[in-house]
C-alpha positions in Angstrom: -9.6 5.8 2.7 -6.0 5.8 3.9 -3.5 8.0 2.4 -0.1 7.1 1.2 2.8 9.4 0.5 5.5 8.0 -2.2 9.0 9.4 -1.8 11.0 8.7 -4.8 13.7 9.7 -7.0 12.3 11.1 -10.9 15.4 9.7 -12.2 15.2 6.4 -11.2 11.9 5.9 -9.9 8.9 7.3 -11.9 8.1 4.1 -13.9 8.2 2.0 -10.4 6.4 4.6 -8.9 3.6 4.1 -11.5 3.2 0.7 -11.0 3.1 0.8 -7.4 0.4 3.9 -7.7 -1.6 1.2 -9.6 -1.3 -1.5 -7.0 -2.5 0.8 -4.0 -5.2 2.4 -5.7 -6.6 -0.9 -6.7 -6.3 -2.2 -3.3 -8.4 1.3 -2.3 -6.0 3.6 -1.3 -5.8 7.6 -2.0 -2.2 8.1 -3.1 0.1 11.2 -2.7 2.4 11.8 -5.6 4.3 14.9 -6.4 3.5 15.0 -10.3 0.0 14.8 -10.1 -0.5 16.2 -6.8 1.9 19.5 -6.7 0.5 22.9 -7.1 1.9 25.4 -9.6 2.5 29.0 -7.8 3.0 27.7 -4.3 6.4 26.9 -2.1 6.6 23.3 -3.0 8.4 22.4 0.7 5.1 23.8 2.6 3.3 21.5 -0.2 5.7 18.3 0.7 4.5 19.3 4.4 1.1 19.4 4.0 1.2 16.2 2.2 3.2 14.5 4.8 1.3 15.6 7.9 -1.8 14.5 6.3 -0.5 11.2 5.2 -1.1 8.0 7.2 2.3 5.9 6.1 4.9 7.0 3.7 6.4 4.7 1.4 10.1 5.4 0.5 11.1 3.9 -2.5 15.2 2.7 -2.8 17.0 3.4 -5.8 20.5 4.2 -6.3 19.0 7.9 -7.1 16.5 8.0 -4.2 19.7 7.1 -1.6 21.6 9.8 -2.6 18.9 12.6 -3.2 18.9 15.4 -0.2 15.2 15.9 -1.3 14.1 12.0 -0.4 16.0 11.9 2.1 14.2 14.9 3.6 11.1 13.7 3.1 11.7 10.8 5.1 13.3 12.6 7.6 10.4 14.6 8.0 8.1 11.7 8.3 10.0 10.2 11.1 9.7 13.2 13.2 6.1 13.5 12.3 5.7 9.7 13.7 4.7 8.6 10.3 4.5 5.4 9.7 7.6 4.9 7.3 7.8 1.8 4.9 11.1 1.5 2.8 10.9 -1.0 -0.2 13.5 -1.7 -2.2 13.2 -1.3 -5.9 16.9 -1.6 -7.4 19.4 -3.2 -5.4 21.6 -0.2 -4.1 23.0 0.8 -0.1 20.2 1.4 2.3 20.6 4.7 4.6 21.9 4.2 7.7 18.9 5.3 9.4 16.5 3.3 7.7 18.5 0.3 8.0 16.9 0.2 11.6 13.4 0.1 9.7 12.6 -3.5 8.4 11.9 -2.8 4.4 10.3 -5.0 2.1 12.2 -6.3 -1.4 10.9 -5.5 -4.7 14.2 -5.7 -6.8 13.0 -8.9 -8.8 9.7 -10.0 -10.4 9.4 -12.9 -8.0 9.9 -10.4 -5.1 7.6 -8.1 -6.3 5.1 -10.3 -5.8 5.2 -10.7 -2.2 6.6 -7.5 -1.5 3.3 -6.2 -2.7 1.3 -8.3 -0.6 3.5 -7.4 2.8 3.2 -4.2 2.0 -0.9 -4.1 1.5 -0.9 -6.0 4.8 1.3 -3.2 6.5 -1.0 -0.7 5.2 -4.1 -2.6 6.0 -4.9 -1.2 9.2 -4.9 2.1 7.6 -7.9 1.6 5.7 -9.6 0.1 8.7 -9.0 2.8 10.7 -10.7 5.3 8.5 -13.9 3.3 7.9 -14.5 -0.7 8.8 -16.5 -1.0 5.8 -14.3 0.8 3.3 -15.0 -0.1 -0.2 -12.0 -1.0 -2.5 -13.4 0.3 -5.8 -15.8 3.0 -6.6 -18.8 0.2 -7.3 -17.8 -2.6 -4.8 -20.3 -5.5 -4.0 -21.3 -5.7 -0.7 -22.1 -9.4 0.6 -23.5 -10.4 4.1 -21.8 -13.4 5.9 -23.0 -15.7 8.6 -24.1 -13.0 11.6 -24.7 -10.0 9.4 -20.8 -10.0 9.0 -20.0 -7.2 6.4 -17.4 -8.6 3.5 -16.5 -5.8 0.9 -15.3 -7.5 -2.3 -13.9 -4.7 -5.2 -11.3 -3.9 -7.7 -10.9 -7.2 -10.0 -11.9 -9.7 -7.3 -16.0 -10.4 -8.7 -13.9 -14.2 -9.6 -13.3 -14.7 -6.0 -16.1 -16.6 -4.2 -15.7 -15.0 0.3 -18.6 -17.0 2.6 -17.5 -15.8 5.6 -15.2 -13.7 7.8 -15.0 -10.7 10.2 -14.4 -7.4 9.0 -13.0 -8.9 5.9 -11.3 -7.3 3.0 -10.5 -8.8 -0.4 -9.4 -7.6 -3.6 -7.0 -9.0 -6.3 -4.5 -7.8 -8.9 -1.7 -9.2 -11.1 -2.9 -12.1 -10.2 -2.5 -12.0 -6.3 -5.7 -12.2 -4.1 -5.3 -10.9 -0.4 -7.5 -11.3 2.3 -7.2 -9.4 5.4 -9.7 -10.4 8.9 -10.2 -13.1 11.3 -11.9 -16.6 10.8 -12.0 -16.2 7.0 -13.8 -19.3 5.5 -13.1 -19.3 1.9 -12.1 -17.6 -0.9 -11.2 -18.8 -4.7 -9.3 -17.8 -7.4 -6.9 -19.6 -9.2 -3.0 -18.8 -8.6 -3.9 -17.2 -5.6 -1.8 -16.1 -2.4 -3.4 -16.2 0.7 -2.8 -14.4 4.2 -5.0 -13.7 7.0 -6.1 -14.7 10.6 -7.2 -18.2 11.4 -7.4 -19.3 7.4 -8.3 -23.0 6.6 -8.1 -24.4 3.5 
């Protein structure tokens, strides 16, 4: 299960954060957030640390208060010279930082970019949960279906609708109405109003 640090401002960014928190775990990852994750009693930098060194990507989210916070910008900061994997989206429409203005960042300002922001984003964060087990299950009772050559496909989350025959190494899951499909020579999958992304898709 890959982990995911959010950096955010409260003042403008708890709701978004929330939703976003929602989408990930869904899609099967573990999430780092300060409210539910930091300790009471303990120096909350070395707990910002922690969280960071253990995380595989951190996901800044822009906001006119997470742009001119000291604290998000510090985490960040911190994550580039760990070699994190930083992703910025943008939530409200506000001046990116110089510095991750070099980082390509996903838009998430409008309902209609929300949309495929999410689904960039899961794909940018895909190899993340590959890396930590090939198999990984996206909810905690998945279906597991074999494909043509006792190819594994994990289907979890709200995706029991969608109908996968075959694929390698493939992932699929589905949430707000988006399905995504990560793997090479995927052969179907159905669900109406459905996005679709992956390696050599037909149909």
């Amino acid at each position: 299960m890959g982990t995911i640090f959010l950096s955010y401002a409260r003042a403008d960014g708890q709701g978004l954060t929330t939703r976003l928190r929602a989408e990930l775990e869904r899609a099967g990852f573990k999430i780092w957030r300060d409210i539910e994750d930091m300790q009471g009693g303990q120096a909350w930098k070395e707990q910002l640390r922690a969280a960071l060194r253990t995380a595989d990507a951190v996901v800044v989210l822009l906001t006119p208060a997470a742009v001119a916070s000291k604290y998000v910008e510090w985490e960040w900061e911190n994550a580039i010279t760990l070699e994190k994997r930083v992703i910025p989206l943008l939530m409200v429409p506000c001046d990116v930082p110089g510095e991750l203005k070099q980082l390509h960042y996903h838009n998430l300002s409008t309902d209609q970019d929300y949309v495929m922001g999410i689904i960039s984003l899961l794909r940018d964060l895909a190899p993340f949960l590959a890396e930590k087990d090939d198999t990984q299950q996206l909810s905690e009772e998945p279906q597991q279906i074999k494909g043509s050559g006792d190819r594994n496909i994990s289907i979890g989350g709200n995706a029991e609708n969608n109908t996968l025959v075959t694929g390698d190494g493939n992932v699929a899951g589905s949430g707000n109405n988006v399905t995504y499909q990560y793997g090479k020579n995927n052969t179907k999958i159905e669900k109406a109003q459905n996005f679709r992304i992956g390696d050599d898709y037909n149909g």
